[in-house]
N, C-alpha and C positions, 0 to 999 in steps of 0.2 A: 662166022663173022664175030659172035659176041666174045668166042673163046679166044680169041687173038687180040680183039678190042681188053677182055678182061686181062691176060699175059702182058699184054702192054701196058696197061694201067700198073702192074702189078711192080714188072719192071719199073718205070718211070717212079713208082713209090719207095721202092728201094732205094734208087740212085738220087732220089730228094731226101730221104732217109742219111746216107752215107753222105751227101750234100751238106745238109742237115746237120750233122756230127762236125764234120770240118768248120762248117762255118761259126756252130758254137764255141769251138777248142779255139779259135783263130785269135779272141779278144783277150784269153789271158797272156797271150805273148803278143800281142799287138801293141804298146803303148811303147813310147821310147824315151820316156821322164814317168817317174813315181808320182808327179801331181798329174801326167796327162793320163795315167792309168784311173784315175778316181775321175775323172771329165771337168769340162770347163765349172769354173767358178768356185772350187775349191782352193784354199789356200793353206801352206804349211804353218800349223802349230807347233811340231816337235818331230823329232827323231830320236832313235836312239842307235849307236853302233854293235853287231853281231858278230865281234871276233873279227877277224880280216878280210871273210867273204861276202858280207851284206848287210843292211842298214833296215831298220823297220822307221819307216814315215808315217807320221799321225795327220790329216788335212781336216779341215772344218770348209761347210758352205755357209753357216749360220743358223744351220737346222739340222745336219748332220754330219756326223763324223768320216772317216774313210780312211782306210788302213793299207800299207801294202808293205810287203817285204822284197828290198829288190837288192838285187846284187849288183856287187860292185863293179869285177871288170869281167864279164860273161864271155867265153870263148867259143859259144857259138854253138857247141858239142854234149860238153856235159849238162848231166843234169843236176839240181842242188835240191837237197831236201830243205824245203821253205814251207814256212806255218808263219800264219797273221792273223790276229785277233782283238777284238771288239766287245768289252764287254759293262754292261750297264748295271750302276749298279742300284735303282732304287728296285730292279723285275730281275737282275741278273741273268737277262736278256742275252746272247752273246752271237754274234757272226765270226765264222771264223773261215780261211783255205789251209788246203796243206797240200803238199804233194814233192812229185819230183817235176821240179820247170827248170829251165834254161836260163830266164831271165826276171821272172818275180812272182810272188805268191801273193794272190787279190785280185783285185780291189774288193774285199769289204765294208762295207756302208752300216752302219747303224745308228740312229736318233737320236739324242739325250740331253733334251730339254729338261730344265730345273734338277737335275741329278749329276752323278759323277762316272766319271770311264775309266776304266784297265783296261789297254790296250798291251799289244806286245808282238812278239812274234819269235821265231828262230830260224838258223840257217845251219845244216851240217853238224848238228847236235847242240850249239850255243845257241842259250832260249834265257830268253830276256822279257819281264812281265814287268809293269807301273804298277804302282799302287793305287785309290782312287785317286783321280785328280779329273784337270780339265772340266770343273764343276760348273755349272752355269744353268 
């Protein structure tokens, strides 16, 4: 009895495991707007354009920053190599994604009260970095 209670236990940990994995991977393609990727109560401070396939969005809530690189017109298939970054500069702190997505690279979030931010990102080898700015 225990050997079948522990196989099943064992099982069911896997398959919350593999669960588990999906439901993590679910959120970076989940959002369907560059601010609903960063969550409610962020609002747009800036963008910049990435060549013809993608746009890096800078958002603020009032206490943090939040970054995403999203593409433009996503066919559903391909993948884009996308990189977003965040970076602080009184600690030179930095949050950054990269990868290959479908439809955006982020959301990263980082703090930066009384200091300044470089942000950036690129899409399909056009990479684009700010200088410090957005100081506050």
């Amino acid at each position: 009895m225990r050997t079948s209670q522990r196989t099943a236990a064992l099982a069911l940990g896997a398959l919350g495991m593999v669960a588990g994995t999906v439901t993590a991977a679910a959120p970076a393609e989940a959002a369907s707007t560059p601010s609903g990727a960063c969550g409610s109560g962020y609002y747009l401070i800036d963008q910049h354009a990435l060549g013809t396939v993608a746009d890096v969005y800078l958002f603020y809530n009032g206490s943090s920053n939040c970054a995403v690189t999203w593409v433009r017109s996503p066919n559903g298939t391909r993948t884009y190599d996308l990189r977003v970054n965040i970076e602080r500069q009184s600690d030179l702190r930095s949050a950054a994604d990269g990868g290959y997505y479908n439809y955006y690279a982020g959301p990263v979030k980082l703090s930066a009260a009384n200091t300044c931010i470089s942000w950036g990102g690129s899409a399909e080898g056009t990479r684009w970095a700010s200088g410090w700015e957005h100081c506050g």
